[in-house]
N, C-alpha and C positions, 0 to 999 in steps of 0.2 A: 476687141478682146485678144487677137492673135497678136495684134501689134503690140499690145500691153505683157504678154507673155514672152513675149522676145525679147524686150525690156529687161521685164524680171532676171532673164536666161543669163543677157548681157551683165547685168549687174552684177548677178552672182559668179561668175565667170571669169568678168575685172578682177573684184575682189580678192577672189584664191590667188590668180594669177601674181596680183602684186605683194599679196602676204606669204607666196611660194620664194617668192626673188626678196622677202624680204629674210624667209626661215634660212633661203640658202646664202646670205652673207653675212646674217646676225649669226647663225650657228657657227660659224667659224671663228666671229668673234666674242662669240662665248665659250669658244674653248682657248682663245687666247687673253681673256683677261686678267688669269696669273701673269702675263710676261710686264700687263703695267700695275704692279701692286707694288706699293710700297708700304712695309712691316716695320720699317726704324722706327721708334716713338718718338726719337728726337727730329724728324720731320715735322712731326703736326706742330710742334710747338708753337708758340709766337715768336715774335722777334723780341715783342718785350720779358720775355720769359729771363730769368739771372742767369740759367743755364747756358742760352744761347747768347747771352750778349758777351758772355765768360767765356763762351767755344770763338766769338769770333776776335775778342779781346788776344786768345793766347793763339792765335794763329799765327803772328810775326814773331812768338817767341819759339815757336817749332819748325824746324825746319818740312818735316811730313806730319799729316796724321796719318796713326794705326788704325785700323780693323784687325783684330789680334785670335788668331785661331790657336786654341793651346790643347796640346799633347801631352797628357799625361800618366806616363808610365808607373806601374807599382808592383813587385814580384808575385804572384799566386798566393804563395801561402803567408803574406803578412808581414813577412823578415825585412832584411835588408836589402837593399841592392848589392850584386856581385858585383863584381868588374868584369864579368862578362858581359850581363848585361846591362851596364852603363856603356859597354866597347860597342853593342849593339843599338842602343838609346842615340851615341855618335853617328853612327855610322846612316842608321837615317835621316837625323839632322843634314847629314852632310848631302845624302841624297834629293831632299828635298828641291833647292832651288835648281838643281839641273835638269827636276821632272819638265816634258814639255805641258803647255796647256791643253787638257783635254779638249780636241776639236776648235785648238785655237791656234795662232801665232807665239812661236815663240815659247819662254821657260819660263814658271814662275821666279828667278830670279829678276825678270824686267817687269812683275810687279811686285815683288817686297819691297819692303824699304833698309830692309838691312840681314843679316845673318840668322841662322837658326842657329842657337847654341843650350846645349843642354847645360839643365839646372838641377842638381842633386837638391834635396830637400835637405835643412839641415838634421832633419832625426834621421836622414841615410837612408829612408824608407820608399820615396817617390823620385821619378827626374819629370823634369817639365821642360818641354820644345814648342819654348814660344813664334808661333810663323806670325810676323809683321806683315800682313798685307796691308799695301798701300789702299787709305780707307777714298782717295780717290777714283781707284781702278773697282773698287769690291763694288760697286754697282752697272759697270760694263760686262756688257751680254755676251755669251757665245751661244748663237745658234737660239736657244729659246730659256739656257740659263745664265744665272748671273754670278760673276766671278767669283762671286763669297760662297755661294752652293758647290763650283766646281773645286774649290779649294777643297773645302772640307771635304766633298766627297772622294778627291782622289789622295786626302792625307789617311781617308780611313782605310780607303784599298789598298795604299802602302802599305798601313801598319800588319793588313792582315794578311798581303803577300808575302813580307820580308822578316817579318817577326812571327806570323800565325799569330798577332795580337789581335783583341779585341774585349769588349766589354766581358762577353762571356766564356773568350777561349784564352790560353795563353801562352801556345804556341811549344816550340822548344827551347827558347830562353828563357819560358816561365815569367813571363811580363803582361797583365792583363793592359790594354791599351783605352783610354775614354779621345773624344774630338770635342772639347768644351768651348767655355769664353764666346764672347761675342758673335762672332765669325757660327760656329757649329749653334749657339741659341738660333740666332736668325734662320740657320740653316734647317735645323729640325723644326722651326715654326713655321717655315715656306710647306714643311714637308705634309705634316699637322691641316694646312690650309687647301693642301693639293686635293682633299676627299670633298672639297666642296665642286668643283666639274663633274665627280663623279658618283662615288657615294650618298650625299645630300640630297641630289636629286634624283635619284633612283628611288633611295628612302622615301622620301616627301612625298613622289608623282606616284609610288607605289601604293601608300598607305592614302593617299586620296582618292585614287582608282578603287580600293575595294569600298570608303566610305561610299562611294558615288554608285558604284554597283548594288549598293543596300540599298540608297536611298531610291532611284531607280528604274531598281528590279529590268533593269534592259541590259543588251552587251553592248548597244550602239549609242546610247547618249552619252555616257561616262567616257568614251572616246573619244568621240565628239568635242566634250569639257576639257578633256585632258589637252586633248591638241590644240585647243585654244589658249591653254595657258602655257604649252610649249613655245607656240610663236609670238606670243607676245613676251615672253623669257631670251628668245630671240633677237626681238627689237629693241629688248633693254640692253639688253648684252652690246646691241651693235651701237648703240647711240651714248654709252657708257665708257666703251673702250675708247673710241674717237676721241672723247673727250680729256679723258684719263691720259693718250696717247700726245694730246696736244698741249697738259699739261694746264686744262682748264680746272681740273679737281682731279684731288688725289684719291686714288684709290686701296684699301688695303685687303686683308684677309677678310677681317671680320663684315666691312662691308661689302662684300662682295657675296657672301652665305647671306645679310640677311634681305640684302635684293632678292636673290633667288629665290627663297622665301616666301616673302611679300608677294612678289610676282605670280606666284603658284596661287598662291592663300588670295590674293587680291583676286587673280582672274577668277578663278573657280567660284569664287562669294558672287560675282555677277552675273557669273554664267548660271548658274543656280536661280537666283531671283529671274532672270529674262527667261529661262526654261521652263519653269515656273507660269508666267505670263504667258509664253507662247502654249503651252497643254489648253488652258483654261482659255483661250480664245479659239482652239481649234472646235469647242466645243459651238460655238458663236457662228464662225467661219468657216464657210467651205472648201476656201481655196487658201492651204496653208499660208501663202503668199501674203493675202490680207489679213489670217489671223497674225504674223509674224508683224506684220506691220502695225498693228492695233497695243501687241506687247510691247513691240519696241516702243512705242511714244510712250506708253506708261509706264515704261522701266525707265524709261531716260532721267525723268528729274531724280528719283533716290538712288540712282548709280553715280551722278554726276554729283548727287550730295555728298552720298558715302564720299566718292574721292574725293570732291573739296575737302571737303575735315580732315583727310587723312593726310593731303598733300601741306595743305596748312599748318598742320602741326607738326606736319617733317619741317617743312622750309625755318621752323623758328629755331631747330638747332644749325643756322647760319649764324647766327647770336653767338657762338662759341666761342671762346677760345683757341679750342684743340682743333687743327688741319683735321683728322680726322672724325671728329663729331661735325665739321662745318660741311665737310662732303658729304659724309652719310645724307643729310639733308636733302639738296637734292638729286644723290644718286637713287634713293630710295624713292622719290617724287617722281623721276621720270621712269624705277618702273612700274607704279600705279599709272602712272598717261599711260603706258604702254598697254596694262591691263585693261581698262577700259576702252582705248582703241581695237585694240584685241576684240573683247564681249560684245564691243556695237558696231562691227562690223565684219572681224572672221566668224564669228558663230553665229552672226544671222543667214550667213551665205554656207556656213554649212548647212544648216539647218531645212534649208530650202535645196540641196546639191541634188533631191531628187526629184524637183519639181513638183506638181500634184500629189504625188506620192510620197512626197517628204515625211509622213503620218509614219511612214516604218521605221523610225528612228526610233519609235516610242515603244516598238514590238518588247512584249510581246503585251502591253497591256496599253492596246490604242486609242488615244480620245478621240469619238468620233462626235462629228455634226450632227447636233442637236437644235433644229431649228427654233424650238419651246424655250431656249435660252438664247437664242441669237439677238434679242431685243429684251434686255434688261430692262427688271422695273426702276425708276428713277422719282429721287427725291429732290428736287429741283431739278440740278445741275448736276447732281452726283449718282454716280450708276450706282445699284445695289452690286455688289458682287456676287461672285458662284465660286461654291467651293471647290478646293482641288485637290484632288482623292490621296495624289503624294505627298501632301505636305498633312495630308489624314486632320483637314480640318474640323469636319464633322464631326468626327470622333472624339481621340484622346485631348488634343486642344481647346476644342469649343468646350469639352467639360471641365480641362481644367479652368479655363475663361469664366465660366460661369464660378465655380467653386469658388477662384478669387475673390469675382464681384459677391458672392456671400458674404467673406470673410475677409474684408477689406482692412479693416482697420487692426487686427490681430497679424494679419500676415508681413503687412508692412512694418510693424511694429515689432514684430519676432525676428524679424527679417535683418533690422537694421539693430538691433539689439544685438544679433551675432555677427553680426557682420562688426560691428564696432569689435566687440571681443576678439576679434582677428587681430584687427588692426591695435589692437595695445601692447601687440610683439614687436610693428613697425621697428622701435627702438633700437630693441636689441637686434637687428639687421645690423653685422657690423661691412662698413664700405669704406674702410681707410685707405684702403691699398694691400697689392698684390705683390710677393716676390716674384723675380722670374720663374726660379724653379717650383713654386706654385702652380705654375700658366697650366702646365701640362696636367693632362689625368692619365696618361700613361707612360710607361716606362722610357726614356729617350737617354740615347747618349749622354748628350751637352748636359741634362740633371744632374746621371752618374757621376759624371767627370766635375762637378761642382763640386762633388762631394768630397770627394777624395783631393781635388784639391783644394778644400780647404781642410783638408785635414792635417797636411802636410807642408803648406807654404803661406804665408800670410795673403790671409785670401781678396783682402783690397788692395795689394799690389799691382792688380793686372791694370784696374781700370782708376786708379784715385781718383781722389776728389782734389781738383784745382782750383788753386786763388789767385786770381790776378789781384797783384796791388802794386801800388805806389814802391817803388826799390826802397825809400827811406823808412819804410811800414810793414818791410819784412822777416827781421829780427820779431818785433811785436807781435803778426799774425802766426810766424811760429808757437812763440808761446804759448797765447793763446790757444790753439789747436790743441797743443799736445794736454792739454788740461782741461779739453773735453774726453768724457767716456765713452770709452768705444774708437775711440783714435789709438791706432797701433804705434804712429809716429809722421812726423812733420820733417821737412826740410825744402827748402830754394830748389829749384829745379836748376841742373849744371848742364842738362843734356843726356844726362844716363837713364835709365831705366828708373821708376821708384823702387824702393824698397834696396837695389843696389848701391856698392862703395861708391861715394863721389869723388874719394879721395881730396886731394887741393883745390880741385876745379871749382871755379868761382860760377855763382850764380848767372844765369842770361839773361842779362835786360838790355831791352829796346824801346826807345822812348821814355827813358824814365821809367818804366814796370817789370815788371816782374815774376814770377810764378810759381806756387807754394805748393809742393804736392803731399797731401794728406793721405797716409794708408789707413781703412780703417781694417778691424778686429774682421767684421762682417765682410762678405763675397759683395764687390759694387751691386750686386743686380738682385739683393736681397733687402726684405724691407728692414732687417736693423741696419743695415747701412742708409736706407733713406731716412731713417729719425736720426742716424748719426753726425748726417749733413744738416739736417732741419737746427738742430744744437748746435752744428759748428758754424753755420750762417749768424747766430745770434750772439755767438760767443766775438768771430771775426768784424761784428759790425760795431761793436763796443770800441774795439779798437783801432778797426780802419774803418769808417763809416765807408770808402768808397768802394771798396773789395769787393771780387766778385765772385762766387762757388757756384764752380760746374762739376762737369764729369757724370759721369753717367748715372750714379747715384741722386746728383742732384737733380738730370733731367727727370728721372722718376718721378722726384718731387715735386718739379715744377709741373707734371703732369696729373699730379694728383690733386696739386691747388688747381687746377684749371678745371677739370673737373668738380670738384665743389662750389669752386665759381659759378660753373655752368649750369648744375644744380639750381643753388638761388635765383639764378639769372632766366633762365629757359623755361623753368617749371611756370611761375607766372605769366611769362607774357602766352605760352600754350593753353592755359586758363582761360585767358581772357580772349584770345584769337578764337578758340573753338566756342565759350560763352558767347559770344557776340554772332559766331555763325548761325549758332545754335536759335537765341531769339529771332534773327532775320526771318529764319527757315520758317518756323512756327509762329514768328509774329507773336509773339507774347515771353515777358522776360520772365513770368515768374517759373514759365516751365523751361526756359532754358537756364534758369538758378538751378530747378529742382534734377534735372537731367545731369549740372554738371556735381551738383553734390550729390549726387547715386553713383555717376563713376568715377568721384574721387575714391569717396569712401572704399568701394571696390576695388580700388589701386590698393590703397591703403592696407586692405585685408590681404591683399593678394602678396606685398612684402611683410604681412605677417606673419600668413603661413612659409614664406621662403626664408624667413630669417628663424623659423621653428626647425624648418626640412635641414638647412645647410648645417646649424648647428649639430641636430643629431648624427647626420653623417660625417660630420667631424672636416668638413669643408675650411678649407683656408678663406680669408677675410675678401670680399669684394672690392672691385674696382669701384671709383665712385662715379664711374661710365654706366655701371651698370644700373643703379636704379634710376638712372636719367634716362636710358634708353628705354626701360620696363617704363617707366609714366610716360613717357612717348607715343611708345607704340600703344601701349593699354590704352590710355584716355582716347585715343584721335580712333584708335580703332572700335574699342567699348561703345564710345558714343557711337560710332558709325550704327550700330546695332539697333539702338535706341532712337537712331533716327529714322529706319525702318519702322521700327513701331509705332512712333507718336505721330510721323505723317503720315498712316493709315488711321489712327486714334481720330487727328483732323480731322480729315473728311468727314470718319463716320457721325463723330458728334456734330459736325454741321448737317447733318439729316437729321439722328437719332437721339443727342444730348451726348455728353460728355461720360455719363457712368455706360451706359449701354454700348458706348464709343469706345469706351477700353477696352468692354468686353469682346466686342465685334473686332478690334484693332489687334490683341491676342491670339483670337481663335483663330485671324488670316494671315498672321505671320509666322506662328507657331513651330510649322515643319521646316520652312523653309531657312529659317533662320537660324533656328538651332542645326540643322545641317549645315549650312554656314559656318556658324561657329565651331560644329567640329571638327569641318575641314579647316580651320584657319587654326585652332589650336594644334591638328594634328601637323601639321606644315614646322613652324615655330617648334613643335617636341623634336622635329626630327635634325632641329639642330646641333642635339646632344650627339650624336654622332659624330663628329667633329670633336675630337678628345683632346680638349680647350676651354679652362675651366670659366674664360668670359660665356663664349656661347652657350656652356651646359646650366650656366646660369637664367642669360638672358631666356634658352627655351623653358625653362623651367616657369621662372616667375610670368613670361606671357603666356603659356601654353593653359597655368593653371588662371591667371586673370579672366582670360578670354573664355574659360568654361564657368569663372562664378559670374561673369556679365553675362554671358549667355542662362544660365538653367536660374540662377539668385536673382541677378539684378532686373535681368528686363521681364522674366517669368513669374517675378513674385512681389521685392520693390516696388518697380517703377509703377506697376499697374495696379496693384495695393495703394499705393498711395494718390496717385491720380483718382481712382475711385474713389477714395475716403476726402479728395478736397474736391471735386466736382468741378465745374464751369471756372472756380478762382482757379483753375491751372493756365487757362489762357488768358489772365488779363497781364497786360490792358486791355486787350482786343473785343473788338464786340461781342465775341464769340462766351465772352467771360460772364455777360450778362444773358444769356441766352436760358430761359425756364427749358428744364429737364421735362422728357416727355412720360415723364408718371413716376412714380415711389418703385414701382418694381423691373420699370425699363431693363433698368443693370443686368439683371440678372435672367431673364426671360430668357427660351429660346430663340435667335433673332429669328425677326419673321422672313426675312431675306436671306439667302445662303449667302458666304463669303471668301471672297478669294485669296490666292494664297502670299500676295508679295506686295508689299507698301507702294506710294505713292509718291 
């Protein structure tokens, strides 16, 4: 027995030890996984995408490409521009490329690609100081940022040293200053991203710490949970970055918040169920040790289910098209591995970190050994269970358990009658696409500065939209162009600026091609500019079938077809991946049919009610990422729930019949799973913190999914309706012909208590 106790000592000792050396290298690299984020949308693209085969088409007709940070000035009070302060508009232009690089080598003049010259608006109202950064240099680092953030940042502190400009002040020349274009978007959405190390998870680990305190009622177990979902946040972080760092998968903003996430929401769900298991054994076992070990093997296969389905239906957005829904996949996969490594093996050696005494962790309400229960009554092969007082089986659960099985066929029926009525909003969800100045839910620079200039300079000049075509097919494509709506004007690119005189200078072709730059009416980074391209594609293929339209307007587009590609393409095979998981598990198809059409429908409802909420708040139109990631996560996680329940449902109908077995399967999952689920929605809500109007969506439609799968679908549905078909829920299986043991089984008080976490 001594020797066995040294054992235990040793094991739990290893354990910390290597999950200590693993907090202290993953935490480091979880606070550097900004440095490998990549936010360009034109990354993820494909190669077969028009945009990108058009970017690398006109690459031999440009000598650089830009990344373009624009300055734009406007006087205070709305007038005109003076000549003083256009002499001052100068004079910082001029300043500009002799600034040195903050904390780097050298003057941003050895990375532009040409002059900063101010531009008078022609109503005389605005000037604009386009800075050319060379778009090859704007992703080299200094120090821990990248050259596109240090630009902008140190054009703002110019304007606000030298001018007293800025958005909200305007100095003594009286010139309010914005940092727009390209260069300051990227730059305020790095900024936007940066609350996720800090904020997000503060929010998240906060608001789960107090659920966990309720649920409980100790100051040491919800520590305990917390800290296990911190290192295993950890180990995602570190096995993330490496990856990210070598250029295995790309990492951005938004995948990076919803790792974090998951991770929190993932550990805590199993830390829950195993804490769970380990109370209600200590009642069995005397020596924490052995009760630990007796939860651990039967928390193992529904922990190991949940993440199967969950990892499985991340991995099917590899199917994508878009770089960044192909990463999310399995960045989001390894950190579910991570949480599960984490619950089955840092929280079983906390749990025991006090040896015999481990029991205080549960203070102040300690389960103790209860010999009368240490040797459960058995129905064959399968234990009766014992209830467990925190998941208040006995009580509120088992009666609602019962109440259902009275009212079986009414609740299911009510149930799914409103649940439908949800979902006949689905529709009007509108997911077309987002402007950039959209993205944002609060006030930023690079918006401002949108604004204003377009108010005053043809606002698709910065970024056109380009055609490559055939030289003998660019009189034609001109045409063309200009005779779509929404084109401000068309001409051959000479090498000048758009929207500037070309004066004589003859068109640049290389190889026979060409290149046609289109300004439209709209800002490139606005979605009338992507329907403007979407038309000018249809318009230029008439004429040049082989032309091609890029530019940044178009990569929008091409991102926004890929996305509804991804939609048709993802949604089914995660259908069919978790339906087939689903029968294996249960061994019987008809309840992995009926399981997955309860959390369809449930998806379904859940962008019902979000395409109700956005419209009244008067929400700009969705990405069409986004309800691909909402049926993602909902389905693989929702079911996760459901499979907690119906493999405790198993068992029990393999004792007691299948009506009695919902009921029995309810009342022992009850606490613990709706705990569960409101830690995992509360995770997911604290997304919206992050003032981004993808993520204030995404928490939105899963935060509310996962509370109607949790209290509607698996509390009312699923168990309503299982009870009203009886034993035909498990056919094929033998299990399906199996005679019910009496007319009022269902409903009875079971004559066996029942515990609290599936099988």
């Amino acid at each position: 027995m001594l020797r066995k106790s040294w054992v235990r000592a040793l094991a739990v000792a290893v354990a910390l030890l290597v999950w200590l050396a693993v907090g202290g290298v993953g935490g480091m690299a979880q606070g550097k996984l900004a440095q490998v984020q990549t936010n360009d949308a034109a990354a993820f693209l494909p190669s077969s995408a028009e945009s990108t085969r058009a970017a690398e088409a006109s690459r031999d007709l440009v000598d650089t490409q830009t990344l373009p940070a624009l300055v734009v000035l406007a006087p205070a009070d709305g007038g005109q521009v003076t000549p003083d302060q256009l002499t001052a508009a100068q004079e910082v232009a001029a300043a500009v490329p002799d600034r040195p690089v903050p904390g780097g080598d050298g003057t941003w003049a050895d990375r532009l690609t040409g002059d900063v010259v101010p531009v008078p608006a022609e109503d005389g109202e605005a000037v604009l100081l386009a800075v050319p950064l060379d778009a090859d240099a704007a992703e080299e680092r200094v120090g821990e940022e990248r050259l596109t953030t240090l630009l902008v940042e140190d054009l703002r502190a110019l304007l606000a040293e030298d001018l007293g400009a800025t958005a909200e002040e305007a100095g003594d020349v009286g010139l309010n200053a914005w940092v727009t274009g390209p260069a300051g978007f990227i730059t305020d959405l790095g900024t936007a991203f940066a609350g996720i190390d800090g904020l997000l998870l503060l929010v998240a680990l906060g608001a789960v710490l107090l659920i966990l305190v309720v649920v409980y009622r100790s100051p040491f177990l919800p520590l305990v949970v917390i800290v296990t979902a911190v290192f295993a946040l950890a180990l995602a972080g570190l096995v993330v970055y490496e990856l990210a760092a070598a250029d295995v998968l790309v990492l951005n903003g938004q995948s990076q918040g919803i790792l974090s996430i998951l991770v929190v929401g993932a550990s805590v769900d199993y830390a829950l169920l195993l804490v769970a298991r380990h109370r209600e054994e200590l009642q069995r076992h005397e020596h924490p040790a052995e009760a630990l070990g007796r939860a651990w093997k039967r928390s193992l296969e529904p922990i190991l289910a949940s993440a199967g389905t969950v990892i499985a239906g991340l991995l099917c957005l590899l199917l994508s098209q878009l770089g960044s829904n192909r990463s999310l996949g399995p960045v989001a996969a390894i950190g579910i591995a991570a949480a599960v490594l984490s619950a089955l093996t840092l929280l079983p050696a906390l749990l025991l970190i006090a040896g015999r005494r481990s029991r205080v962790l549960f203070w102040p309400r300690l389960p103790r050994y209860e010999p009368s229960v240490a040797a459960p009554t058995t129905h064959g092969a399968h234990a009766a269970p014992v209830v467990d007082d925190v998941a208040d089986a006995s009580g509120l659960w088992a009666r609602w358990a019962r109440w259902v099985g009275r009212h079986a066929r009414p609740v299911w029926i009510s149930t799914a009658v409103a649940l439908l009525v949800l979902a006949a909003f689905l529709p009007t969800l509108r997911a077309t696409g987002t402007s950039q100045t959209d993205v944002f839910l609060t006030p930023v620079d690079s918006v401002a500065g949108e604004e204003v200039l377009a108010e005053h300079f043809p606002a698709g000049a910065v970024q056109p939209a380009t055609i490559v075509v055939d030289e003998t097919d660019v009189d034609a494509v001109v045409a063309a162009a200009e005779d779509v709506p929404g084109v401000a004007s068309a001409a051959p690119y000479t090498g000048t600026p758009a929207g500037a005189p070309a004066g004589d200078a003859a068109p640049v072709v290389v190889d026979g091609r060409a290149r046609v730059d289109v300004v439209t009416e709209a800002p490139s980074d606005s979605q009338e500019a992507v329907d403007v391209v979407a038309d000018l594609r249809t318009a230029v293929e008439e004429v040049a079938p082989e032309a091609l339209v890029g530019g940044a307007a178009a990569e929008t587009l091409d991102t926004q077809l890929a996305g509804e590609r991804d939609l048709r393409v993802i949604v089914p095979v995660v259908l069919l991946v978790i339906l087939l998981i689903l029968v294996v598990l249960l061994r019987s198809v008809a309840a992995g049919l009926l399981l997955m059409a309860a959390n369809v429908l449930s998806f379904a409802a859940s962008l019902g009610v979000a395409a109700i909420v956005f419209d009244l708040l008067g929400l700009p139109d969705a990405d069409p990422t986004v309800p691909l990631y909402g049926f993602v996560f909902l389905v693989a996680l929702g079911v996760d729930y459901t499979i907690f329940l119906m493999t405790r449902v198993r068992e029990e109908s393999i004792a007691v019949g299948t009506r009695a077995g919902i009921v029995r399967g309810l009342a022992v999952t009850g606490g613990v799973i709706t705990s569960a689920g409101l830690v995992l929605a509360t995770t997911f809500a604290a997304l919206a913190v992050i003032p981004l109007l993808f993520l204030a969506q995404i928490a939105f439609i899963v935060a509310l999914g996962v509370l109607i799968d949790t209290f509607v679908v698996r509390s009312l549905l699923v168990p309503g309706l299982v009870h009203d078909i009886g034993p035909r829920t498990w056919w094929p299986s033998a299990l399906s012909r199996r005679p019910e043991h009496g007319v009022h089984a269902a409903v009875e008080e079971p004559a066996e208590p029942v515990e609290p976490a599936a099988r």
